[in-house]
Structure formats: C-alpha cells, structure tokens
C-alpha positions in Angstrom: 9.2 7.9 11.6 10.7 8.3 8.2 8.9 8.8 5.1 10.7 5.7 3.4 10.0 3.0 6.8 6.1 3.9 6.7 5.7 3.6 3.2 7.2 0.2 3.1 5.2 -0.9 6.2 1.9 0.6 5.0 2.3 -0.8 1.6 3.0 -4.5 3.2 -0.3 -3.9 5.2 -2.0 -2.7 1.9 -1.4 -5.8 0.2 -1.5 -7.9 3.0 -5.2 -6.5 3.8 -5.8 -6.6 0.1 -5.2 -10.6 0.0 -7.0 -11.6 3.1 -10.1 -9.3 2.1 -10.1 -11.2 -1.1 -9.9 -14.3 0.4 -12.7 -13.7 2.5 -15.0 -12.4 -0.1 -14.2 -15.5 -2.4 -14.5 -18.1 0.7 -16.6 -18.0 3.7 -17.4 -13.9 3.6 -17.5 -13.3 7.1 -18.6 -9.9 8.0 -16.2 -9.6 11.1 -13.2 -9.9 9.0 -14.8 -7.2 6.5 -15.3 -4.9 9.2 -12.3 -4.4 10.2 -10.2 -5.6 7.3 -11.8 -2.6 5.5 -10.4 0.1 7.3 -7.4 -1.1 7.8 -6.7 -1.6 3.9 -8.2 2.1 3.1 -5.6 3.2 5.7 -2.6 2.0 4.7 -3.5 3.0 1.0 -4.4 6.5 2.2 -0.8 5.9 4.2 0.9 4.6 1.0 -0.2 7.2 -1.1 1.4 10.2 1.5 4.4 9.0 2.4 4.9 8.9 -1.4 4.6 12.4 -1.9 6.1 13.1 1.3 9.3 11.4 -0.7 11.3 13.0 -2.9 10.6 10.2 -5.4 9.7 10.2 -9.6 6.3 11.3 -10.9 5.7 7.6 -12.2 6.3 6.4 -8.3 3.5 8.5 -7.2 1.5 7.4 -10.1 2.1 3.9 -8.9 1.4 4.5 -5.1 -2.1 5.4 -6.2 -2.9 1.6 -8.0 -5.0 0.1 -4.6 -3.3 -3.2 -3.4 0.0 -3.4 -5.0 1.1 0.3 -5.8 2.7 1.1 -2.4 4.9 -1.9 -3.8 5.4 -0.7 -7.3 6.3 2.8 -5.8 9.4 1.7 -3.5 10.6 -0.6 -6.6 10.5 2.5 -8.6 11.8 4.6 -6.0 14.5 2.0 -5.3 15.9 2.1 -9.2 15.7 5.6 -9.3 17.9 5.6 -6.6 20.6 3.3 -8.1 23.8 4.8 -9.3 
C-alpha cells in the first residue's frame, strides 16, 4: 500500500474515532464503545504519524501529523500545497 493511500485512510479513521469517542464520553459513556474505540483511534494516529515520515513531505506536515484527531488531516492539506506547482 502506498504511503500517501494509508495516511489518508488512517487519518479518516483518526478523526472518525476521535468524534465518536467524544460523543460517547459526552452522552451515554458506554464502556463497549471505549474499549474498542480506543485502540482503534491510537492506531490510526500511530498509522498517521508513520506514513508521514514515510512521505517525502515538509517538516511542518510532520509537525501537523502529530496534533491527535485532526493532524493526519492537516498533514495531507499541507502535503497537498506543497505539492502544487
């Protein structure tokens, strides 16, 4: 899998998980949902934050990738005007 395609899917995940954790903690806080919401948002940031460096992208992209929830998102905006003409 390229570097680019699993960075955009595991910072969709990232902030995906991110949201429903949220929502759960400020609703009903159900502990199935936090069990394996958990893992699966520390994975796709710890997934977000490699494919990153494994891109040649800009120092402030890889800055970005580390921000938990929405930097795998900041990083491929960055990454995608660095790569404009």
């Amino acid at each position: 899998m390229k570097p680019v395609l699993a960075l955009r899917i595991a910072a969709g995940v990232e902030a995906a998980s991110l949201a429903i954790l949220l929502l759960n903690v400020f609703t009903a806080h159900l502990s199935p949902i936090t069990s394996l919401g958990g893992p699966i948002h520390g994975m796709a940031y710890l997934v977000t934050i490699a494919a990153t460096f494994l891109i040649p992208a800009p120092q402030s992209a890889r800055w970005l990738a580390i921000i938990p929830g929405i930097g795998g998102l900041l990083a491929l905006r960055r990454i995608a005007v660095a790569n404009q003409p």
